[in-house]
C-alpha positions as CSV (number, residue, x, y, z in Angstrom):
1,X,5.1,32.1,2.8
2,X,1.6,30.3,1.8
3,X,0.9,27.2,3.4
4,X,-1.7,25.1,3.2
5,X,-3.1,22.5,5.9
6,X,-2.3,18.7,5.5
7,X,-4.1,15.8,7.0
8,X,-3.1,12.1,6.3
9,X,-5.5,9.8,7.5
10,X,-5.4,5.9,7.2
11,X,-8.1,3.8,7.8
12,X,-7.1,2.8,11.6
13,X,-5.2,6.5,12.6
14,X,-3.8,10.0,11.8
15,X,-0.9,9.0,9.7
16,X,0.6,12.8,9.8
17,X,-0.2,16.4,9.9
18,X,1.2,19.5,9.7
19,X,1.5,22.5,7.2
20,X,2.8,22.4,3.8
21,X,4.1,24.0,0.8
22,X,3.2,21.7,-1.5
23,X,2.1,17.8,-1.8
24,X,2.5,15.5,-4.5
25,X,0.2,12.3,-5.0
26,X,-1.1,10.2,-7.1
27,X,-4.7,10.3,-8.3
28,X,-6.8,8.9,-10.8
29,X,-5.8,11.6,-13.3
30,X,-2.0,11.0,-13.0
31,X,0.6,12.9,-10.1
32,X,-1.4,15.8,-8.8
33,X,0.8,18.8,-7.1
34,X,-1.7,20.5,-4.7
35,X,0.1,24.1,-3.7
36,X,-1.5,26.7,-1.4
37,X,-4.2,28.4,-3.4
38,X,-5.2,26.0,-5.4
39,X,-8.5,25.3,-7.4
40,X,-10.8,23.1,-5.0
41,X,-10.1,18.9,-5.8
42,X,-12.2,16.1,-4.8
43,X,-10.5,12.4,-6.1
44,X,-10.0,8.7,-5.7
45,X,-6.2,8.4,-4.6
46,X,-4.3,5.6,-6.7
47,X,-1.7,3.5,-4.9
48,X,1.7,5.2,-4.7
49,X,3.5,7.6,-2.9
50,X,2.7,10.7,-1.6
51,X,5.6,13.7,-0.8
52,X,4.8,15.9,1.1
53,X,7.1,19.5,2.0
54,X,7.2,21.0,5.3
55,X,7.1,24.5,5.8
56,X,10.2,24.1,7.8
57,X,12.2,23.1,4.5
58,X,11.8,19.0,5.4
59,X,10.0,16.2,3.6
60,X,7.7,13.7,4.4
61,X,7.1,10.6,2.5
62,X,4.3,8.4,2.8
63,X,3.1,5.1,0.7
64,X,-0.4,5.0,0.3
65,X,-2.9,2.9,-1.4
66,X,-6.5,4.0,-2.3
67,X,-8.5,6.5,-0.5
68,X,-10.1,9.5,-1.2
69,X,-8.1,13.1,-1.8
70,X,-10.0,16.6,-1.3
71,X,-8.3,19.9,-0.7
72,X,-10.6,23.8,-0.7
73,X,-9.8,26.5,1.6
74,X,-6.4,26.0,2.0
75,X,-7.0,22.3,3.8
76,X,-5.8,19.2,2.0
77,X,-7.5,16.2,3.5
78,X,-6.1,12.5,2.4
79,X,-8.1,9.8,3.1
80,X,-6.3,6.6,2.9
81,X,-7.1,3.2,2.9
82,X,-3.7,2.3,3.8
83,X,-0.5,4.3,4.0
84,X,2.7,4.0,6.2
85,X,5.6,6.8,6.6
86,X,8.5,5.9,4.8
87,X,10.4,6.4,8.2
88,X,8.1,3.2,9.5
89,X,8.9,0.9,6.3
90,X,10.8,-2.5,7.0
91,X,12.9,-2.7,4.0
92,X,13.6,-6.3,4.1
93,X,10.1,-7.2,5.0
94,X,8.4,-5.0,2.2
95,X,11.3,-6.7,-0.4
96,X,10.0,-10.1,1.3
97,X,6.4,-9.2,0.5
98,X,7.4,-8.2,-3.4
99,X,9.2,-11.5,-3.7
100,X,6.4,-13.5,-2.4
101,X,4.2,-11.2,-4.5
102,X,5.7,-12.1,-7.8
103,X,5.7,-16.0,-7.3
104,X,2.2,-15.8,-6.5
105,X,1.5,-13.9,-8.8
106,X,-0.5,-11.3,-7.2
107,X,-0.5,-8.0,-8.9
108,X,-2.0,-6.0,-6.1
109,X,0.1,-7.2,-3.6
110,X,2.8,-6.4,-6.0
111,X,2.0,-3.3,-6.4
112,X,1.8,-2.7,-2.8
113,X,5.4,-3.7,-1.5
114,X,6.7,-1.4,-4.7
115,X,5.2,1.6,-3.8
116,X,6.6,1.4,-0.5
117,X,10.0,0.4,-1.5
118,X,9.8,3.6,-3.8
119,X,8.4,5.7,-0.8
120,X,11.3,5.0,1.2
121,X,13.8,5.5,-1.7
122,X,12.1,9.2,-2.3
123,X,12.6,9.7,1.7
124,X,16.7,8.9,1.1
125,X,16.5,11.1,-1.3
126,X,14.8,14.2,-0.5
């Protein structure tokens, strides 16, 4: 089976890595499937989250916001401002956050605390 090379990097450490099948994030130019074999990429990552599956059949979920995402050769490097595992989420602190998010208005923040709550609901599910 093809595999390709994943590295998930945050701004203050190595978030996960491992080989792949396939990985799924969000870029710039919508949801971008990146598969072994594939044409060489260089772009901005949007918030939102990233799947990533395991050669061993499993799934790893991660929320990120902004970075960088560049894949050639078989290695697909994501550069991440911020991101979490889905495993590492507090639920009732990242609802707390979107609450607090909403009365203040703040659309980034917003943002932020849905994308993880979505990145954790993609981890029950997968």
């Amino acid at each position: 089976m093809a595999e390709l090379h994943v590295e998930l990097v945050a701004a203050d450490r190595k978030v996960w890595s491992g080989a792949a099948t396939i990985v799924v994030a969000r870029t710039a130019s919508g949801d971008t499937g990146i598969m072994p074999g594939h044409t060489p990429v260089l772009s901005v990552l949007e918030s939102g989250p990233v799947t990533i599956r395991t050669t061993d059949g499993g799934t790893v979920v991660a929320a990120v916001h902004g970075g960088f995402i560049s894949f050639a050769d078989n290695k697909l490097s994501l550069l991440a401002e911020i991101a979490e595992l889905a495993d590492e989420i507090d639920i009732a602190r990242a609802e707390r956050a979107l609450e607090l998010a909403k009365s203040e208005l703040d659309a980034h923040a917003e943002r932020r605390a849905e994308v993880r709550l979505v990145a954790v609901g993609r981890r029950k599910a997968a």
